[in-house]
MARBA-3410 file (N, C-alpha, C, O; in Angstrom, 1 decimal):
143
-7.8,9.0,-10.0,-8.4,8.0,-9.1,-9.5,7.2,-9.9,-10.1,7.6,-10.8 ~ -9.5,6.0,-9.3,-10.2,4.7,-10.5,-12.0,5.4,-10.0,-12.3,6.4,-9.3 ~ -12.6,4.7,-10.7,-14.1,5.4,-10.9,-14.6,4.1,-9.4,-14.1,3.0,-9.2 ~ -15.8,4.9,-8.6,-15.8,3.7,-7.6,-16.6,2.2,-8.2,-16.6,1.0,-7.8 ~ -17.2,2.6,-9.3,-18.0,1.6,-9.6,-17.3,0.7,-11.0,-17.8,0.0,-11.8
-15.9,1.1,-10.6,-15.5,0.4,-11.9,-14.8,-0.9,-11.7,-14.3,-1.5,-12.7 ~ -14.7,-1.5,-10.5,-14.6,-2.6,-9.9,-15.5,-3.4,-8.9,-15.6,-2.9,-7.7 ~ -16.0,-4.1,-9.1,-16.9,-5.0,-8.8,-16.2,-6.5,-8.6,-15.8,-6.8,-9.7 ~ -16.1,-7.2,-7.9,-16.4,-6.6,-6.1,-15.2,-6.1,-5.9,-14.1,-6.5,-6.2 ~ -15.5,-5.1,-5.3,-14.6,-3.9,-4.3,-14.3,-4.5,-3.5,-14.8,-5.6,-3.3
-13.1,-4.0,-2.4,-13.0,-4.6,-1.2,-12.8,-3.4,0.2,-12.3,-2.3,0.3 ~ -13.2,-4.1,0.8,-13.2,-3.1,2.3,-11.9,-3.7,3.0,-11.6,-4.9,3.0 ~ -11.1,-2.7,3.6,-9.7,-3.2,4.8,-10.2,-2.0,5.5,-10.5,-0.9,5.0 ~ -10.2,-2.6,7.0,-9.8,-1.7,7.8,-8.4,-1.8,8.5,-8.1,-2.9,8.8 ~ -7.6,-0.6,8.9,-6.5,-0.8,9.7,-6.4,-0.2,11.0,-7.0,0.8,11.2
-5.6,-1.0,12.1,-5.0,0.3,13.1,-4.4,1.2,12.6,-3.7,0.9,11.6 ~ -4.6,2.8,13.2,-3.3,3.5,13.5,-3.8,3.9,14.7,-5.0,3.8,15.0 ~ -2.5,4.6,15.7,-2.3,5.1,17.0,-2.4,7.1,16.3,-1.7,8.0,16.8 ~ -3.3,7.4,15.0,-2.6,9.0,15.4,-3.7,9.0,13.6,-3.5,8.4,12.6 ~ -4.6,9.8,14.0,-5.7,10.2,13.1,-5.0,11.0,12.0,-4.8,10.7,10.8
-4.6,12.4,12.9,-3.9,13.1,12.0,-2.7,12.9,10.9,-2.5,13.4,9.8 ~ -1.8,11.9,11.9,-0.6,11.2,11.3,-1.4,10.6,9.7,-0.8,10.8,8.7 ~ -2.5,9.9,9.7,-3.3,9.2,8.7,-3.7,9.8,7.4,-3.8,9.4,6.2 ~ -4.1,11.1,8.3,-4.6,11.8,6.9,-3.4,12.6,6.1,-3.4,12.9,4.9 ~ -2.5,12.7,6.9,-1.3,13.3,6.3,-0.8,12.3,5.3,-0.9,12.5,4.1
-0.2,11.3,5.8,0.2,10.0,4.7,-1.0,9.6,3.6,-0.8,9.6,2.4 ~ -2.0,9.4,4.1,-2.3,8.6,3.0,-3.5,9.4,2.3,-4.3,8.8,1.7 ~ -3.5,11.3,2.6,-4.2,12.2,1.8,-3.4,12.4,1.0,-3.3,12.2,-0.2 ~ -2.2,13.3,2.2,-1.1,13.6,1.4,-0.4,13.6,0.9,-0.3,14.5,0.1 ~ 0.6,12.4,0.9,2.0,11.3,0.8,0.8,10.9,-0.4,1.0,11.5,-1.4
-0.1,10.2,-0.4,-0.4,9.2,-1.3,-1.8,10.0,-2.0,-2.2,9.5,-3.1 ~ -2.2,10.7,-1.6,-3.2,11.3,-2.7,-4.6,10.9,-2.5,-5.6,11.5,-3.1 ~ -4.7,9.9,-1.8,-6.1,9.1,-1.8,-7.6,10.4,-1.4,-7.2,11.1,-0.4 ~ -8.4,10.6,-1.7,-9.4,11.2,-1.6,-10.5,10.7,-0.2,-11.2,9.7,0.0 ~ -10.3,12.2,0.8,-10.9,11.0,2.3,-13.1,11.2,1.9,-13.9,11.8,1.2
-13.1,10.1,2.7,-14.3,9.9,2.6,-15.3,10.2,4.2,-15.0,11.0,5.0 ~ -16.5,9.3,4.4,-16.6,9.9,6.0,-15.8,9.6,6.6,-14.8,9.0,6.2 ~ -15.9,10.0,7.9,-15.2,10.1,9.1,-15.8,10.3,10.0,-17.0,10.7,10.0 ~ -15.1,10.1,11.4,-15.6,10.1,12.8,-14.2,10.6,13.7,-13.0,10.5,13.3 ~ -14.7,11.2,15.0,-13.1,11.2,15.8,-12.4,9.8,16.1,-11.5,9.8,16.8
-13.1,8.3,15.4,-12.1,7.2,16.0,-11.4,6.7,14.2,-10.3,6.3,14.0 ~ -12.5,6.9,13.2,-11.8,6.3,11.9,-11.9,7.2,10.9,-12.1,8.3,11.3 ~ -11.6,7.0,9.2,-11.4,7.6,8.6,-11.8,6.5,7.5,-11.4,5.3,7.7 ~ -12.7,6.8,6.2,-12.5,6.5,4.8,-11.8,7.0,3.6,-11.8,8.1,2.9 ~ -11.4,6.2,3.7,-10.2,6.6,1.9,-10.7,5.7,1.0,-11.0,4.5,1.3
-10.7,6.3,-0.2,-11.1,5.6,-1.6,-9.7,5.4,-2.0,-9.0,6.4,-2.1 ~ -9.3,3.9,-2.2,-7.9,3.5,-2.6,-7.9,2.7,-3.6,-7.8,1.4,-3.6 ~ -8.2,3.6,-4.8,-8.4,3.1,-6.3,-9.5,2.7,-6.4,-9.7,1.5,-6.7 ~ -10.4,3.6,-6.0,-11.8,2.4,-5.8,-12.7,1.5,-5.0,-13.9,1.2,-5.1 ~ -11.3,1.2,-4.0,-11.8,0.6,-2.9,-12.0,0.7,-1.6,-11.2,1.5,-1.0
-12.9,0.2,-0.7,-13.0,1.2,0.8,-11.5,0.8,1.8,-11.3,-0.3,2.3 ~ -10.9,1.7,1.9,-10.2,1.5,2.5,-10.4,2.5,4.3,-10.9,3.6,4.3 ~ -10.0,2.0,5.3,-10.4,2.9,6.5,-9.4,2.7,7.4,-9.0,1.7,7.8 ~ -9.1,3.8,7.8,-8.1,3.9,9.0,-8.8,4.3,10.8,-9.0,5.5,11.1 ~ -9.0,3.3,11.7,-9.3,3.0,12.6,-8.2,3.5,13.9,-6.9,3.3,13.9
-9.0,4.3,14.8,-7.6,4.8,15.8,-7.7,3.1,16.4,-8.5,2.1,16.2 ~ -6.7,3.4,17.2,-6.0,2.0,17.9,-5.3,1.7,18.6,-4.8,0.6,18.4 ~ -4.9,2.4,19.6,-3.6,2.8,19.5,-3.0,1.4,20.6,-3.8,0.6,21.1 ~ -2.1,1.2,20.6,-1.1,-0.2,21.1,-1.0,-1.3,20.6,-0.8,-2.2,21.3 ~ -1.2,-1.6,19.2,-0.9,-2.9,18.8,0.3,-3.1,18.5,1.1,-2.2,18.2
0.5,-4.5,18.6,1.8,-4.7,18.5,2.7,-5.0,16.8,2.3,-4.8,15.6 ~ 3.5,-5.4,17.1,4.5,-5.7,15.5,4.7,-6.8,15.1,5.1,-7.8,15.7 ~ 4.4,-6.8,14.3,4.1,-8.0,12.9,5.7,-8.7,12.8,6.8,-8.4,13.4 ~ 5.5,-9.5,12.0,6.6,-10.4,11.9,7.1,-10.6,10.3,6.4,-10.1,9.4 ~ 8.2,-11.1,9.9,8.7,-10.9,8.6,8.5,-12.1,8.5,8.2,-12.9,9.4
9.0,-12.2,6.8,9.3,-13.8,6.3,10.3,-13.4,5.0,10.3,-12.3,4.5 ~ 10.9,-14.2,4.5,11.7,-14.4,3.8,11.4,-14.4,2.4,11.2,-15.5,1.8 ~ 11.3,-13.1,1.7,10.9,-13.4,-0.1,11.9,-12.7,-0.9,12.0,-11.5,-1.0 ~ 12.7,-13.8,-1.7,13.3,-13.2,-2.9,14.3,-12.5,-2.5,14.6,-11.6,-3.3 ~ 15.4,-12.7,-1.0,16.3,-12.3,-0.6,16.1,-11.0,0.1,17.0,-10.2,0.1
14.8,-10.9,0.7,14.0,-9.5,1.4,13.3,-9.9,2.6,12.3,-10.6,2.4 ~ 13.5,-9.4,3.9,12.3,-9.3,4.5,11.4,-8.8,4.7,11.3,-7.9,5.4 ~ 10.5,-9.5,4.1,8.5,-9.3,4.1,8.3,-9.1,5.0,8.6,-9.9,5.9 ~ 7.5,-7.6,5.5,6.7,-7.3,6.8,5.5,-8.0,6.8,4.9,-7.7,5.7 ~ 4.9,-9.0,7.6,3.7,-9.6,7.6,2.8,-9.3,9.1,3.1,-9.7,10.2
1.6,-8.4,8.9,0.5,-8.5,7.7,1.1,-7.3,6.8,1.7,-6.4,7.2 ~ 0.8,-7.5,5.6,0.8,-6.0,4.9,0.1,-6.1,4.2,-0.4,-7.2,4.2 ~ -0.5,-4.9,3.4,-1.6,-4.9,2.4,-1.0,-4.1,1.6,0.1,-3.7,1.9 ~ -1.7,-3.5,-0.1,-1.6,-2.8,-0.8,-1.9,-2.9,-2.1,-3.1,-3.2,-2.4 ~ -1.0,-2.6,-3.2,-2.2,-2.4,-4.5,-1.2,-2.7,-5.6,-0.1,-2.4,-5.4
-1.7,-3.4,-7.1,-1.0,-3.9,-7.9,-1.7,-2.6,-8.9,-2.9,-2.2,-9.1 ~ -0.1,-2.0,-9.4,-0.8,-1.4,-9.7,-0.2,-1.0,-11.3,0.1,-2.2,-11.5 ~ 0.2,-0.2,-12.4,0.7,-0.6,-14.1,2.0,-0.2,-13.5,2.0,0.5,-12.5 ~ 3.3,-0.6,-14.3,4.4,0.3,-14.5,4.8,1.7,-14.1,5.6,2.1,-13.3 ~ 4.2,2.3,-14.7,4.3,3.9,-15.1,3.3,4.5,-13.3,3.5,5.4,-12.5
2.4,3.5,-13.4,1.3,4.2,-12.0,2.8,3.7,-10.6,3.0,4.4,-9.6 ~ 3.4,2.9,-10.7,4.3,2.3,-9.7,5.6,3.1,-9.6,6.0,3.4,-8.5 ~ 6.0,3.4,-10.3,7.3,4.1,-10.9,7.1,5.8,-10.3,7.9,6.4,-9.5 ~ 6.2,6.3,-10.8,5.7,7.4,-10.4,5.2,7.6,-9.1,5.4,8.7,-8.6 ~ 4.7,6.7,-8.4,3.8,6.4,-6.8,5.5,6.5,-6.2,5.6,7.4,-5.4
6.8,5.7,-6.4,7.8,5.9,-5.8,8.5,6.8,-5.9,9.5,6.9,-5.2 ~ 8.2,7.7,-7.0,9.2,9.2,-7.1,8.5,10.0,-5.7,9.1,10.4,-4.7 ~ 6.8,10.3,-5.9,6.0,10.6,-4.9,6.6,10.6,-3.8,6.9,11.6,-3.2 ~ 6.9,8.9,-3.4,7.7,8.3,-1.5,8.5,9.4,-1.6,8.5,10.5,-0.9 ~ 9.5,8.9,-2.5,10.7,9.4,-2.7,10.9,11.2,-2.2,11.8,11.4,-1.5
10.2,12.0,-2.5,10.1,13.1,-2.5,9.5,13.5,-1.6,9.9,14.6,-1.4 ~ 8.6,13.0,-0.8,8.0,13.0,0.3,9.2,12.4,2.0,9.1,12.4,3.2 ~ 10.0,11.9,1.1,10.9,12.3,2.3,10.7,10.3,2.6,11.6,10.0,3.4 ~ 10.1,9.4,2.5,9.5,8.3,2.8,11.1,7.1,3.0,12.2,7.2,2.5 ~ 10.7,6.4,3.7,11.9,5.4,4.7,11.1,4.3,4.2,9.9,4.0,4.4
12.0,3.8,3.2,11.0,2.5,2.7,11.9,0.9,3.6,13.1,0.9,4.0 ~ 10.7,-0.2,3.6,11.3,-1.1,4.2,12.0,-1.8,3.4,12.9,-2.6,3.8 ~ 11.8,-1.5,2.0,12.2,-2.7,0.5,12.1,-1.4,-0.2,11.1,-0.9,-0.6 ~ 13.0,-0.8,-0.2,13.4,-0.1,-1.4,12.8,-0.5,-2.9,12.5,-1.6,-3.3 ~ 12.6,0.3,-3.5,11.9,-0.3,-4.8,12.2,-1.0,-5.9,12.7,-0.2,-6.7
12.1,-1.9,-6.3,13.3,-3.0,-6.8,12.2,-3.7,-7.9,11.1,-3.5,-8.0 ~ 13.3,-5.0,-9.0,12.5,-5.6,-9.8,12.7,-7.7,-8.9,13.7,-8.5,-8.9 ~ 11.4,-7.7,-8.5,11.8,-9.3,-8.1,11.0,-10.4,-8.7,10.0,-10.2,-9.3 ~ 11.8,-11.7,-8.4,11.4,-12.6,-9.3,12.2,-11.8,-10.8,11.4,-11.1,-11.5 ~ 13.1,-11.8,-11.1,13.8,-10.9,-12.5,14.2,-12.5,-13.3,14.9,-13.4,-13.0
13.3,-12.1,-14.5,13.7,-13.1,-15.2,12.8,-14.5,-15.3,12.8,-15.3,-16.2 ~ 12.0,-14.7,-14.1,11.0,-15.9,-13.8,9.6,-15.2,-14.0,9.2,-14.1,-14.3 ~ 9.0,-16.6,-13.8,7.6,-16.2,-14.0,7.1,-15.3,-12.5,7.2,-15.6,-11.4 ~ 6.4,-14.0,-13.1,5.8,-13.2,-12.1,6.6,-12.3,-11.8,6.4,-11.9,-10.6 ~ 7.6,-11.8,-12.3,8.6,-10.8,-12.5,7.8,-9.6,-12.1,6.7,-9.2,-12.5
8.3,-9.0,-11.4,7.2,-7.3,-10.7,8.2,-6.8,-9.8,9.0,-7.2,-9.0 ~ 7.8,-5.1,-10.5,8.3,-4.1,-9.4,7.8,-4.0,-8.0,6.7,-3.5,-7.8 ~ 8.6,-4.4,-7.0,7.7,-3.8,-5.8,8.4,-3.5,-4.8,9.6,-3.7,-4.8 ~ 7.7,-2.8,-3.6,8.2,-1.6,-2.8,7.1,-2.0,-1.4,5.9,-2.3,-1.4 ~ 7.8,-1.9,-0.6,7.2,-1.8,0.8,7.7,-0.2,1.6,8.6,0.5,1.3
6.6,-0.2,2.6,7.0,0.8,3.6,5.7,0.6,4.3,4.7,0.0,4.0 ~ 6.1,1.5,5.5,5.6,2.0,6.4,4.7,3.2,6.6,5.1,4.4,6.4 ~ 3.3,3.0,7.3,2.4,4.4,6.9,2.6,4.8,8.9,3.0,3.9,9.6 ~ 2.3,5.9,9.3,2.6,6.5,10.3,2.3,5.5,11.4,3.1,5.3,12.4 ~ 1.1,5.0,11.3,1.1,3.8,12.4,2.3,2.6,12.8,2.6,2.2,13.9
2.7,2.3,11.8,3.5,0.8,11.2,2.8,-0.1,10.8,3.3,-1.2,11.0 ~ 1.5,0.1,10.1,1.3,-0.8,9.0,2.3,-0.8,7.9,3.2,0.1,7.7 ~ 2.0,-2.1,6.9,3.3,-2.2,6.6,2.2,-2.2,4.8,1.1,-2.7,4.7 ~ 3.0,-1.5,3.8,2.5,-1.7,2.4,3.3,-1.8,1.5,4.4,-1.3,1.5 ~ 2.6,-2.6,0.4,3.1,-3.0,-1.0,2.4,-2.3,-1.8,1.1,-2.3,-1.9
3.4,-1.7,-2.6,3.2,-1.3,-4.1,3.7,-2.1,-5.1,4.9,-2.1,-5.4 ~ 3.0,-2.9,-5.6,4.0,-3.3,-7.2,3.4,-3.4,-8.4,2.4,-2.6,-8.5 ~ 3.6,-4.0,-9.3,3.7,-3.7,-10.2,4.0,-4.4,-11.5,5.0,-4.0,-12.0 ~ 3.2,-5.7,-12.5,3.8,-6.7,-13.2,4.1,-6.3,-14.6,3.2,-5.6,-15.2 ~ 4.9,-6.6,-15.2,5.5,-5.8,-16.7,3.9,-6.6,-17.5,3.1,-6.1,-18.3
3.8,-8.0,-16.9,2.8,-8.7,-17.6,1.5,-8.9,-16.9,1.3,-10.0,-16.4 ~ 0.6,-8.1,-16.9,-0.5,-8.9,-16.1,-0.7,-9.5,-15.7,-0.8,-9.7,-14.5 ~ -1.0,-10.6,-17.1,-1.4,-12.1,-17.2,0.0,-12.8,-16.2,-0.2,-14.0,-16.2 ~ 0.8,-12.6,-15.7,1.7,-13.2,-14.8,1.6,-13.3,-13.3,2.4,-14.0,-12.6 ~ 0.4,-12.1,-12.5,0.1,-11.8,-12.0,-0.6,-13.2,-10.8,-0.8,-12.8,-9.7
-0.8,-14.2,-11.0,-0.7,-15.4,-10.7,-0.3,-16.8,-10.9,-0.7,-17.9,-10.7 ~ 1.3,-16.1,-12.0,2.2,-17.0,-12.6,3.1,-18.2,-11.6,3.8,-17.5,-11.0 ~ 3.2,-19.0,-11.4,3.9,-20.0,-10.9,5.3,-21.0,-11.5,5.7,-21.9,-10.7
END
């Protein structure tokens, strides 16, 4: 897990979920993150660093897709860029954990500028997340 002060500026998200427990399962569990305070309505996770928090909520509704790279994008989603080897390994994790991805884990943009592994799914609420992943950093805002 990244050191918390080793990114400046950090960033805060909060999300809905409809199911506390459902939360800490996924994203203690399933994904490893380290919880922080808490209350009976939210929850903090350090997500490489950053504050991340899971907010009960329950009834919101469903997001809408859009069209990237011959996939549909769940929109809103959030998530984390993260090396090769940290991405590769985070989807054996899904993988093994039994996980229903929306985008299977794939290489897009192949061959152009901004070429990256990435992977969507679903955390117990239906937020929607990306994992990916650039062979090149520096492409990381390639056009």
């Amino acid at each position: 897990m990244a050191d918390p002060g080793s990114r400046i500026p950090r960033f805060h998200l909060a999300v809905p979920v409809d199911d506390l427990a459902a939360a800490r399962r996924f994203y203690g569990g399933v994904l490893g993150l380290a919880e922080g305070r808490s209350s009976e309505t939210w929850v903090d996770w350090n997500l490489h660093g950053h504050q991340f928090v899971t907010h009960l909520a329950p009834g919101r509704g469903e997001g809408v897709h859009n069209e990237v790279d011959g996939h549909e994008v769940p929109v809103p989603h959030f998530g984390l860029l993260l090396t090769p080897p940290e991405f590769h390994e985070l989807a054996d994790r899904l993988r093994a954990a039994g996980t229903v991805f929306v985008i299977e884990p794939y290489v897009r943009f192949e061959g152009m500028p901004g070429e990256q592994w990435t992977m969507f799914l679903l955390d117990p609420a239906g937020n929607a997340l990306e994992f990916k992943a650039f062979a090149d950093d520096a492409q990381v805002f390639a056009v």
